[in-house]
LONUGU-739382 format. One record per residue: chain; residue number from 1; residue in one letter; x, y, z of N, C-alpha, C, O in turn. Coordinates in Angstrom, 3 decimals, m for minus. Layout:
BEGIN
<pt ch="A" i="NUM" aa="a" n_u="X" n_v="Y" n_w="Z" ca_u="X" ca_v="Y" ca_w="Z" c_u="X" c_v="Y" c_w="Z" o_u="X" o_v="Y" o_w="Z"/>
...
REM end
This chain:
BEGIN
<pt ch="A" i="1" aa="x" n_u="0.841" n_v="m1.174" n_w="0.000" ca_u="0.000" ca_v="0.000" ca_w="0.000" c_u="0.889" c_v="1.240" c_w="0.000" o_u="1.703" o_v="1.230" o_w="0.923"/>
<pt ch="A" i="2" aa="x" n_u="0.951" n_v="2.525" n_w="m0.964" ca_u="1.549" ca_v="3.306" ca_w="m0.864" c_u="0.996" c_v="4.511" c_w="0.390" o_u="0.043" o_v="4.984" o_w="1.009"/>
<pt ch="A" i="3" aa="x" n_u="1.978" n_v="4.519" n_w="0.229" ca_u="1.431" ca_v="6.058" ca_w="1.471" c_u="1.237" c_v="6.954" c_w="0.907" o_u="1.955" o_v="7.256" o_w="m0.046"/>
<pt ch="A" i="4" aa="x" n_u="m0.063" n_v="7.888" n_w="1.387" ca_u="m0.217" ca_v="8.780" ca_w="1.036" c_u="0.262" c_v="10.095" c_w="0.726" o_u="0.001" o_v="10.496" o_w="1.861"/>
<pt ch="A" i="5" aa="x" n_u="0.781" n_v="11.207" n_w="0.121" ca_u="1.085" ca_v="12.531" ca_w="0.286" c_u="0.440" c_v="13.338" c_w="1.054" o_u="m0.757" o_v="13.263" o_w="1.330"/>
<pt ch="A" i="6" aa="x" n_u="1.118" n_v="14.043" n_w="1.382" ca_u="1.145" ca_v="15.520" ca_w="2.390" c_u="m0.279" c_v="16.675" c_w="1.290" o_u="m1.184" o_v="17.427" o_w="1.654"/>
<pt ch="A" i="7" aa="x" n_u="0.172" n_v="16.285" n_w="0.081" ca_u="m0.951" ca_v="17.724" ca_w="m0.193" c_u="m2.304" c_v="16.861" c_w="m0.510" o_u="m3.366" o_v="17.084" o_w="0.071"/>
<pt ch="A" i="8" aa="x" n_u="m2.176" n_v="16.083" n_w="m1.273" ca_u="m4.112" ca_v="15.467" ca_w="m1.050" c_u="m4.754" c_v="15.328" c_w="0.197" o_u="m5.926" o_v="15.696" o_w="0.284"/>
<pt ch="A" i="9" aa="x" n_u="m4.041" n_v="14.747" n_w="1.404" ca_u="m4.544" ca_v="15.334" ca_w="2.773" c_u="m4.792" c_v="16.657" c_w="2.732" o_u="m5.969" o_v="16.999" o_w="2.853"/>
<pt ch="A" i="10" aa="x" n_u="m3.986" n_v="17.461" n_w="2.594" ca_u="m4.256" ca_v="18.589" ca_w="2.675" c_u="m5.556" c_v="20.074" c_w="1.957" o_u="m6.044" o_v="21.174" o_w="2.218"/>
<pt ch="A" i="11" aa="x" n_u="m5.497" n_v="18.725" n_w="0.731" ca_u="m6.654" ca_v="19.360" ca_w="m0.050" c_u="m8.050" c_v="18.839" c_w="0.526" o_u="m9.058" o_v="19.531" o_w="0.387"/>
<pt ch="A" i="12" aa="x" n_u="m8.085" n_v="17.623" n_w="1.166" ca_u="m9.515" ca_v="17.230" ca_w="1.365" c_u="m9.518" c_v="17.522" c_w="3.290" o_u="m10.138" o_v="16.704" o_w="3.969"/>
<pt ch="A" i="13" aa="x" n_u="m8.932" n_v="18.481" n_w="3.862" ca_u="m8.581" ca_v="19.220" ca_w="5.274" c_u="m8.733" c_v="18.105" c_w="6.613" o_u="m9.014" o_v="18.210" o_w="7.807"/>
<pt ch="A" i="14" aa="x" n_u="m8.400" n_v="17.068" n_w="5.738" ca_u="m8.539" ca_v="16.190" ca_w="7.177" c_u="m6.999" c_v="16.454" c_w="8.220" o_u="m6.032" o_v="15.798" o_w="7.831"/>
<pt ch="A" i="15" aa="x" n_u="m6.769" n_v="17.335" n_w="9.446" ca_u="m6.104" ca_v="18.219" ca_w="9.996" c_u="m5.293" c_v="16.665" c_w="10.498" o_u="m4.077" o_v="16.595" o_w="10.318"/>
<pt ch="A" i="16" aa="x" n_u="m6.031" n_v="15.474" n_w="11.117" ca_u="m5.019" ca_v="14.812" ca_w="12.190" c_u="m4.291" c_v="13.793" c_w="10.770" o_u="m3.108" o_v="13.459" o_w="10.708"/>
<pt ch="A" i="17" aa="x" n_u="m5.278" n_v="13.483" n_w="9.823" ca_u="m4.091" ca_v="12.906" ca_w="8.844" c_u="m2.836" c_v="13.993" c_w="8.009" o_u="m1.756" o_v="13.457" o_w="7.758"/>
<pt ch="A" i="18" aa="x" n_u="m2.920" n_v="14.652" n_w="7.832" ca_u="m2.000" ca_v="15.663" ca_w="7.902" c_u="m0.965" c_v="15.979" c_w="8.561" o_u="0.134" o_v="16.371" o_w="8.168"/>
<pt ch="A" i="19" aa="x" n_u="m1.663" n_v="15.650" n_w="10.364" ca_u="m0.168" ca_v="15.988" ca_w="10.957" c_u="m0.113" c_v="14.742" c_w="10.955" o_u="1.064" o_v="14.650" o_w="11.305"/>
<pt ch="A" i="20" aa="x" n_u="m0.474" n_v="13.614" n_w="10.831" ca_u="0.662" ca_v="12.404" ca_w="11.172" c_u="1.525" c_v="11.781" c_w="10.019" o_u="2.339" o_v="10.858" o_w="10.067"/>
<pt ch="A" i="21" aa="x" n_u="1.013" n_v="12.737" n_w="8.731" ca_u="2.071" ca_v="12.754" ca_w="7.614" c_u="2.510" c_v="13.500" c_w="7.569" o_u="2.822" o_v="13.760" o_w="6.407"/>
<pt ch="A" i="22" aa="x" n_u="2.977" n_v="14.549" n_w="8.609" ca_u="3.754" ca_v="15.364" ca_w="8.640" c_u="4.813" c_v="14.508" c_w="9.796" o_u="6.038" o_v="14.561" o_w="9.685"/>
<pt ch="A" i="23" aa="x" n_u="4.034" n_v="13.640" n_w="11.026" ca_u="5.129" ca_v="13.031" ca_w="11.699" c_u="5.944" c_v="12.107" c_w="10.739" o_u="7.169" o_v="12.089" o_w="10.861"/>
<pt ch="A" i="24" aa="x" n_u="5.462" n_v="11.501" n_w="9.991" ca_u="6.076" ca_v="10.228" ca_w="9.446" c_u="7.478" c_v="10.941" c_w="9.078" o_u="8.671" o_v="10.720" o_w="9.291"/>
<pt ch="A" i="25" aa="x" n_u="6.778" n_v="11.817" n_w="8.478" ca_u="7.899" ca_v="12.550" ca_w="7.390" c_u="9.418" c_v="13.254" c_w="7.914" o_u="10.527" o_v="13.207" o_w="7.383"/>
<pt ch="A" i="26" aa="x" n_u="8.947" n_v="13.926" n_w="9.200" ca_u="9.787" ca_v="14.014" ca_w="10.553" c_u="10.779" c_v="13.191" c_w="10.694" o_u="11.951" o_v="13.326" o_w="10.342"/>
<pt ch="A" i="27" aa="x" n_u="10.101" n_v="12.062" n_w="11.388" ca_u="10.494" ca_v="11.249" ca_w="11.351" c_u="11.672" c_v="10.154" c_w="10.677" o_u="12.702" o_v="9.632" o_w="11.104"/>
<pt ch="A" i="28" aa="x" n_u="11.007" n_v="10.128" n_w="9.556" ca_u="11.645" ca_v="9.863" ca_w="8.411" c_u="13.200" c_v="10.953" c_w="8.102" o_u="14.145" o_v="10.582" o_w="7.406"/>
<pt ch="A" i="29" aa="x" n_u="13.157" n_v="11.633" n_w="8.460" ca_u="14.253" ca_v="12.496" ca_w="8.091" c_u="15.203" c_v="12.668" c_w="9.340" o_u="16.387" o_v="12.933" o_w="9.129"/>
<pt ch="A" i="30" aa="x" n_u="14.669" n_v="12.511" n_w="10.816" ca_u="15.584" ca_v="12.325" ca_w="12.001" c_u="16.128" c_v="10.707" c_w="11.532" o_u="17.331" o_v="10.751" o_w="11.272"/>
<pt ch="A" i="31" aa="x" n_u="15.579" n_v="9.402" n_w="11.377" ca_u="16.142" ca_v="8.550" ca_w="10.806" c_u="17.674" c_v="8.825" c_w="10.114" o_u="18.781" o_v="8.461" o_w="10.509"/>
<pt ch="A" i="32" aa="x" n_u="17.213" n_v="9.750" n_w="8.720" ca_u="17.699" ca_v="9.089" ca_w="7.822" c_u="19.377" c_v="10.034" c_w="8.468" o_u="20.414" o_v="9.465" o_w="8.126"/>
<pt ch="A" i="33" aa="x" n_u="19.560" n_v="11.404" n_w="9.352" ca_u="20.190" ca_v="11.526" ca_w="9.822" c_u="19.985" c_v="13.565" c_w="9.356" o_u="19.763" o_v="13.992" o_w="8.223"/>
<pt ch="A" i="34" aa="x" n_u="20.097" n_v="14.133" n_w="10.203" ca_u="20.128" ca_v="15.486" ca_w="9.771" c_u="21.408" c_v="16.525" c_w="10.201" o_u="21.793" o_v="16.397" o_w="11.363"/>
<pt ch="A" i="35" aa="x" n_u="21.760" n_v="17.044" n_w="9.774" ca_u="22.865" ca_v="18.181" ca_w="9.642" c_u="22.823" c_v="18.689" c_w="10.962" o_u="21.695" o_v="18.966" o_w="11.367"/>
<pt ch="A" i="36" aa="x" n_u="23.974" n_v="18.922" n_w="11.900" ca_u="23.974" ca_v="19.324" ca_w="12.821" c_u="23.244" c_v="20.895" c_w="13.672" o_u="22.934" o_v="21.069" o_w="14.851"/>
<pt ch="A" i="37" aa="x" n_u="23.185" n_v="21.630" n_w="12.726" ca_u="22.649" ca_v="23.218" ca_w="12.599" c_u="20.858" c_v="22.737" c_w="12.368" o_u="20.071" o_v="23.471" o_w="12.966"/>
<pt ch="A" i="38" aa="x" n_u="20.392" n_v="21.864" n_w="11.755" ca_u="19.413" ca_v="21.479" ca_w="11.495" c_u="18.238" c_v="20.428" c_w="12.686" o_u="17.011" o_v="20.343" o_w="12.731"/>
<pt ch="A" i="39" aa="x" n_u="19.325" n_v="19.786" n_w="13.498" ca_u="18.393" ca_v="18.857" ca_w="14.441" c_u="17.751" c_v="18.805" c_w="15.383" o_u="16.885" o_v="18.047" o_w="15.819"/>
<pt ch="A" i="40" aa="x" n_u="18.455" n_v="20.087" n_w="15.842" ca_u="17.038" ca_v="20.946" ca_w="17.207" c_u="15.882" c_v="21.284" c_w="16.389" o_u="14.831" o_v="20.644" o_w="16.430"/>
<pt ch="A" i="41" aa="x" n_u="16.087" n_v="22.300" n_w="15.641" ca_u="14.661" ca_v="22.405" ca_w="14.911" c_u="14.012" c_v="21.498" c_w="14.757" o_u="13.018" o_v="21.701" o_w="15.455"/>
<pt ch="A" i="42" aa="x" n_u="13.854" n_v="19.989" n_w="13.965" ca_u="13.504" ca_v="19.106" ca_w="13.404" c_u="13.198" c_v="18.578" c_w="14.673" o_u="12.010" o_v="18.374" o_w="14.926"/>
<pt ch="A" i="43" aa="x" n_u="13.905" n_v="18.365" n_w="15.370" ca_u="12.654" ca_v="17.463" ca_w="16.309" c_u="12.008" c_v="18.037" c_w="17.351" o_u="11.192" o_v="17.421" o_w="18.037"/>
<pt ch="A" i="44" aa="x" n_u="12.389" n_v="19.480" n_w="17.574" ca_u="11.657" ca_v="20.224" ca_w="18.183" c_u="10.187" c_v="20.056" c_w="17.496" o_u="9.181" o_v="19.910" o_w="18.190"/>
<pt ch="A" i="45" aa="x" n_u="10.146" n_v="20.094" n_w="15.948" ca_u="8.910" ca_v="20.536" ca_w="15.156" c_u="8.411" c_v="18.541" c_w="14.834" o_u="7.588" o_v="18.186" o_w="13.990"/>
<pt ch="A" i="46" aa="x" n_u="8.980" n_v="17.845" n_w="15.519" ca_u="8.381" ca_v="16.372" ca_w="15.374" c_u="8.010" c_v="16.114" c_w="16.844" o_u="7.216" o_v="15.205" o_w="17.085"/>
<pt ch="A" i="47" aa="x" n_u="8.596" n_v="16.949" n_w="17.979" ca_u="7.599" ca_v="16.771" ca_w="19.461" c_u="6.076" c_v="17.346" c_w="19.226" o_u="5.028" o_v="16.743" o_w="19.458"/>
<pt ch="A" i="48" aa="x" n_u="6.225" n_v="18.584" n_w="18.738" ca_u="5.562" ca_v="19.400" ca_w="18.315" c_u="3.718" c_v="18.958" c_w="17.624" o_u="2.538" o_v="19.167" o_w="17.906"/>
<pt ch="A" i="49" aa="x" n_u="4.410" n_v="18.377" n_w="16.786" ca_u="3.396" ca_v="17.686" ca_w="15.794" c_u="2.916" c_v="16.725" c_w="16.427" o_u="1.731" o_v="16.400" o_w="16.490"/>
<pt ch="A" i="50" aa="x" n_u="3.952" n_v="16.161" n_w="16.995" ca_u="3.272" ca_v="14.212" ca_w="17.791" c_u="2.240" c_v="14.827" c_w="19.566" o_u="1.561" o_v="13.966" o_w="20.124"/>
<pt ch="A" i="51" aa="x" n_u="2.308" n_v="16.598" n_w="20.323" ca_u="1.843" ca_v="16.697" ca_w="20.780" c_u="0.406" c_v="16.961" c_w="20.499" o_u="m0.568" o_v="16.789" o_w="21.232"/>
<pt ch="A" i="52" aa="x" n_u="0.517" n_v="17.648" n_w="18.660" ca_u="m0.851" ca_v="18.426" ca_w="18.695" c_u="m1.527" c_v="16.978" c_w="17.994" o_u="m2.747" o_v="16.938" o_w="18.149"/>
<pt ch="A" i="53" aa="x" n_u="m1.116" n_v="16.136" n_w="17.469" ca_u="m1.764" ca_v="14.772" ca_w="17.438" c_u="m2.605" c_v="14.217" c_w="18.373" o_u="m3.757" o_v="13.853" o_w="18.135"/>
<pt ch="A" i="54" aa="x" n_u="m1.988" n_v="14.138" n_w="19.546" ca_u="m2.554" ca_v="14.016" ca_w="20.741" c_u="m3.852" c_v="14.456" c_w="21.238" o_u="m4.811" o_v="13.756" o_w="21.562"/>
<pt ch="A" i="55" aa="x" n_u="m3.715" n_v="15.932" n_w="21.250" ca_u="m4.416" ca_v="16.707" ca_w="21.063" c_u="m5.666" c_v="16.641" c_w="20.593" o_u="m6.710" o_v="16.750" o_w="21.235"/>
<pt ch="A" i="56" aa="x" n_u="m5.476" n_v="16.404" n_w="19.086" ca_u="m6.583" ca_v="16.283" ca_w="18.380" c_u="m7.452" c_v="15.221" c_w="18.989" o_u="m8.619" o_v="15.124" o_w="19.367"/>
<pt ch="A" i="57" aa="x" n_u="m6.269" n_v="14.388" n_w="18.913" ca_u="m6.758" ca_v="12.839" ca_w="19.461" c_u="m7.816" c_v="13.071" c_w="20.222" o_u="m8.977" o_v="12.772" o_w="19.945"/>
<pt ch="A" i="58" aa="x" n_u="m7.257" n_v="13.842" n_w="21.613" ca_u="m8.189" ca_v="14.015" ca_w="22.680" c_u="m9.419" c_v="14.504" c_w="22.668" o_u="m10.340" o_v="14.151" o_w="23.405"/>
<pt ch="A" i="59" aa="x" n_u="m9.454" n_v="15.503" n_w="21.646" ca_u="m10.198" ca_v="16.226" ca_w="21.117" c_u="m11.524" c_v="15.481" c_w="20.580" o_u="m12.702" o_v="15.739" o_w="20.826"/>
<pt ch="A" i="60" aa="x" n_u="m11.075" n_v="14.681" n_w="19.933" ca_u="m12.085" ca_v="13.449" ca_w="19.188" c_u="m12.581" c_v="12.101" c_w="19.737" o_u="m13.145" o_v="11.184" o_w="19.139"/>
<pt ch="A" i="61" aa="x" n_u="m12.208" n_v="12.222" n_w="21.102" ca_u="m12.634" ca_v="11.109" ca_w="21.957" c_u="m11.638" c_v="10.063" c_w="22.519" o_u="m11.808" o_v="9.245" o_w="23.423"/>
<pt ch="A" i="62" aa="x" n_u="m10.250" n_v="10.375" n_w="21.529" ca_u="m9.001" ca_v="9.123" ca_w="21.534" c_u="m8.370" c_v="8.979" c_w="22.500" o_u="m7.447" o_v="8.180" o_w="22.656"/>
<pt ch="A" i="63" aa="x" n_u="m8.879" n_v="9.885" n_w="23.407" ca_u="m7.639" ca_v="10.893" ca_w="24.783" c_u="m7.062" c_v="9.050" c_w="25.555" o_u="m7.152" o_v="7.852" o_w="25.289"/>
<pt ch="A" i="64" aa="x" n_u="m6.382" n_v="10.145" n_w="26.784" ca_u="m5.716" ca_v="8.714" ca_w="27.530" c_u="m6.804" c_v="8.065" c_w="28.332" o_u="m7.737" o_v="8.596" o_w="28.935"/>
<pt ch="A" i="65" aa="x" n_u="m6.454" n_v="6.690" n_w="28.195" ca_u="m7.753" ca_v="6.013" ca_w="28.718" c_u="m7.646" c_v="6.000" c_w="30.483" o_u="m8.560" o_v="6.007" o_w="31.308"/>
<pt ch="A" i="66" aa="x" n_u="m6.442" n_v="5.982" n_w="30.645" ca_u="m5.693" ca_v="5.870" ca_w="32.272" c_u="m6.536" c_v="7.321" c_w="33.261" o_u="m6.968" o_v="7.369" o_w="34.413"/>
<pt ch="A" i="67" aa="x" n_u="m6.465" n_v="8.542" n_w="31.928" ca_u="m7.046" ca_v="9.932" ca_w="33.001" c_u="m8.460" c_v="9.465" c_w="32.486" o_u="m7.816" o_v="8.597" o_w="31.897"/>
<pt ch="A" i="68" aa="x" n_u="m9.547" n_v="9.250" n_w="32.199" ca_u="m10.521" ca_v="8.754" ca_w="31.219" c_u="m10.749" c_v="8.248" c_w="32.673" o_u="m11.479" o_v="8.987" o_w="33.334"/>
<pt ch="A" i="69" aa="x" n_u="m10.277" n_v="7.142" n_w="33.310" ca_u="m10.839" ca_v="5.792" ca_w="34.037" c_u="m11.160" c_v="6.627" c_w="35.551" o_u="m12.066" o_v="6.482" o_w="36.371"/>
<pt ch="A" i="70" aa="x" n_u="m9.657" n_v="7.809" n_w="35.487" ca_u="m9.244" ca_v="8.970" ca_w="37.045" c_u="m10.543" c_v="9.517" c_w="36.566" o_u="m11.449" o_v="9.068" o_w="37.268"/>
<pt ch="A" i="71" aa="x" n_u="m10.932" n_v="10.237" n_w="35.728" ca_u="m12.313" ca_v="11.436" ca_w="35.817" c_u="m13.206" c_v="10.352" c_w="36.071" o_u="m13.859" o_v="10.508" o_w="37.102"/>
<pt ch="A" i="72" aa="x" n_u="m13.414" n_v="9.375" n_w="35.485" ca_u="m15.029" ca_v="8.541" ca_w="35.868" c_u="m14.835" c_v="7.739" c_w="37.493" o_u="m15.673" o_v="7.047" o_w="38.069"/>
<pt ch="A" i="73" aa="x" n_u="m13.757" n_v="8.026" n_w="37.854" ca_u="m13.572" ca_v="7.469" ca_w="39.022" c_u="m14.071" c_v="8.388" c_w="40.245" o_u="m14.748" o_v="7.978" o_w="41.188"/>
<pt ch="A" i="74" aa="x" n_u="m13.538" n_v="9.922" n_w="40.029" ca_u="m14.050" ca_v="11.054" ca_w="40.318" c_u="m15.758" c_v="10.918" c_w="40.544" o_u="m16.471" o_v="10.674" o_w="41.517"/>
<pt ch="A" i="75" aa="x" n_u="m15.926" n_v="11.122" n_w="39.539" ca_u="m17.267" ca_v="11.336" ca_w="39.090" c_u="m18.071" c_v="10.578" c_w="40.112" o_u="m18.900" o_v="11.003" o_w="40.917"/>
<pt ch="A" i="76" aa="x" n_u="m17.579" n_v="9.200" n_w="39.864" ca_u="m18.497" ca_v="8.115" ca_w="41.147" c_u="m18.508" c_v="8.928" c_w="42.398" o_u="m19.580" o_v="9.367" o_w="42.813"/>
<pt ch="A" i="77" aa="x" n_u="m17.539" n_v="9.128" n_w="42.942" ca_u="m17.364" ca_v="9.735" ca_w="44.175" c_u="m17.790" c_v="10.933" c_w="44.675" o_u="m17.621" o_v="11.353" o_w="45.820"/>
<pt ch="A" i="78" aa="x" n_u="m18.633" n_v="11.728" n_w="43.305" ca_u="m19.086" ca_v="12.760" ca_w="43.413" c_u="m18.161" c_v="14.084" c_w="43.648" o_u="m18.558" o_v="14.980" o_w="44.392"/>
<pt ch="A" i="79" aa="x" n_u="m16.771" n_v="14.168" n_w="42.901" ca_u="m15.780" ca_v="15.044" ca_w="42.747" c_u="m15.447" c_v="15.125" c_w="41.272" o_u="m14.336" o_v="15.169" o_w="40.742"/>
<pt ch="A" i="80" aa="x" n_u="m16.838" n_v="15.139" n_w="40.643" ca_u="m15.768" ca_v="15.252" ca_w="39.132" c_u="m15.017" c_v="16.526" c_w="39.090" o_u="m13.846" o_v="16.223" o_w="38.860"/>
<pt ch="A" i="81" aa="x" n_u="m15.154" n_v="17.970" n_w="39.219" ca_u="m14.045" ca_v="18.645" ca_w="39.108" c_u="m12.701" c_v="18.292" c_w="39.203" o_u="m12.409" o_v="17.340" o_w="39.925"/>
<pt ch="A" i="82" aa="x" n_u="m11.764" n_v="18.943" n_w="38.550" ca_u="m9.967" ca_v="18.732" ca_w="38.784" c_u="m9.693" c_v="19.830" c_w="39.473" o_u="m8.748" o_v="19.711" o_w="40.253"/>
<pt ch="A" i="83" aa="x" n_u="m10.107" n_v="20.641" n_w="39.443" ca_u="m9.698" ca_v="21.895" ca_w="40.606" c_u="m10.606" c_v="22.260" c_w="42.226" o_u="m11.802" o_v="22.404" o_w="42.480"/>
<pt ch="A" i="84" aa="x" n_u="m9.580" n_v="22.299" n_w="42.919" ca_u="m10.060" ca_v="22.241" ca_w="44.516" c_u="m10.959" c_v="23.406" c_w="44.308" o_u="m10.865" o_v="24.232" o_w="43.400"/>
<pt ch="A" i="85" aa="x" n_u="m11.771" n_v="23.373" n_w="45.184" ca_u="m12.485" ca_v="24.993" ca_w="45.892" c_u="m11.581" c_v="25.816" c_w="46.646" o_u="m10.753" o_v="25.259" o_w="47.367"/>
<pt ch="A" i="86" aa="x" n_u="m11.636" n_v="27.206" n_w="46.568" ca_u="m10.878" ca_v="27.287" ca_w="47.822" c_u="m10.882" c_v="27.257" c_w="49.415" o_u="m11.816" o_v="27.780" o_w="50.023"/>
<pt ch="A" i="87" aa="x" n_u="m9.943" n_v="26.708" n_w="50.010" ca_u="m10.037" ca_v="26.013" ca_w="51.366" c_u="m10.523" c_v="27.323" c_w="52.313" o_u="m11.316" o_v="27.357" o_w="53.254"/>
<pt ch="A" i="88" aa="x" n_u="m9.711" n_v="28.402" n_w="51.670" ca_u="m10.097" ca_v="29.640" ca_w="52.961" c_u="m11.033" c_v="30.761" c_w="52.296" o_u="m10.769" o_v="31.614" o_w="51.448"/>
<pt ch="A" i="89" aa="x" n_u="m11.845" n_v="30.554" n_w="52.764" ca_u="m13.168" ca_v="31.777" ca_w="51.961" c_u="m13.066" c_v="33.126" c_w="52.207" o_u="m13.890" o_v="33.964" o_w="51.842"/>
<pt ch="A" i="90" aa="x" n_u="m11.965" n_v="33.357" n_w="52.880" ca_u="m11.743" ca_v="34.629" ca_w="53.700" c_u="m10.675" c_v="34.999" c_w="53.186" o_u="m10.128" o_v="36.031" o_w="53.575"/>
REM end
């Protein structure tokens, strides 16, 4: 199966296939080995991409299942908030 390109994703705006052919591609190029002046950038901009993946992820229901299991665990207990009240009202 060939892999897809970067611009037909891009023409039909599907955003999370996009960035993860933008990780591959990253990727693909920290592999293959990059120029010393060049390799902070590059994987600065491949953390980057693999965070807002995530992101999206989360965004779309994919999130982590581990905090997923912590909020419904919450929830039972009748604390779904993540942030305390404050303790001193004064």
């Amino acid at each position: 199966m060939a892999r897809r390109k970067l611009a037909p994703a891009t023409k039909d705006g599907d955003r999370l296939e996009m960035l993860q052919l933008l990780a591959g591609m990253l990727a693909k190029r920290l592999d293959q080995g990059v120029d010393d002046k060049s390799l902070a950038s590059v994987a600065k901009q491949y953390r980057d991409t693999l965070r807002e993946i995530e992101e999206l992820k989360g965004a779309n229901g994919g999130g982590d299942q581990e905090i997923d299991e912590l909020m419904q665990a919450r929830a039972a207990k009748g604390r779904p908030g993540a942030v305390r009240e404050r303790r001193n009202s004064g």
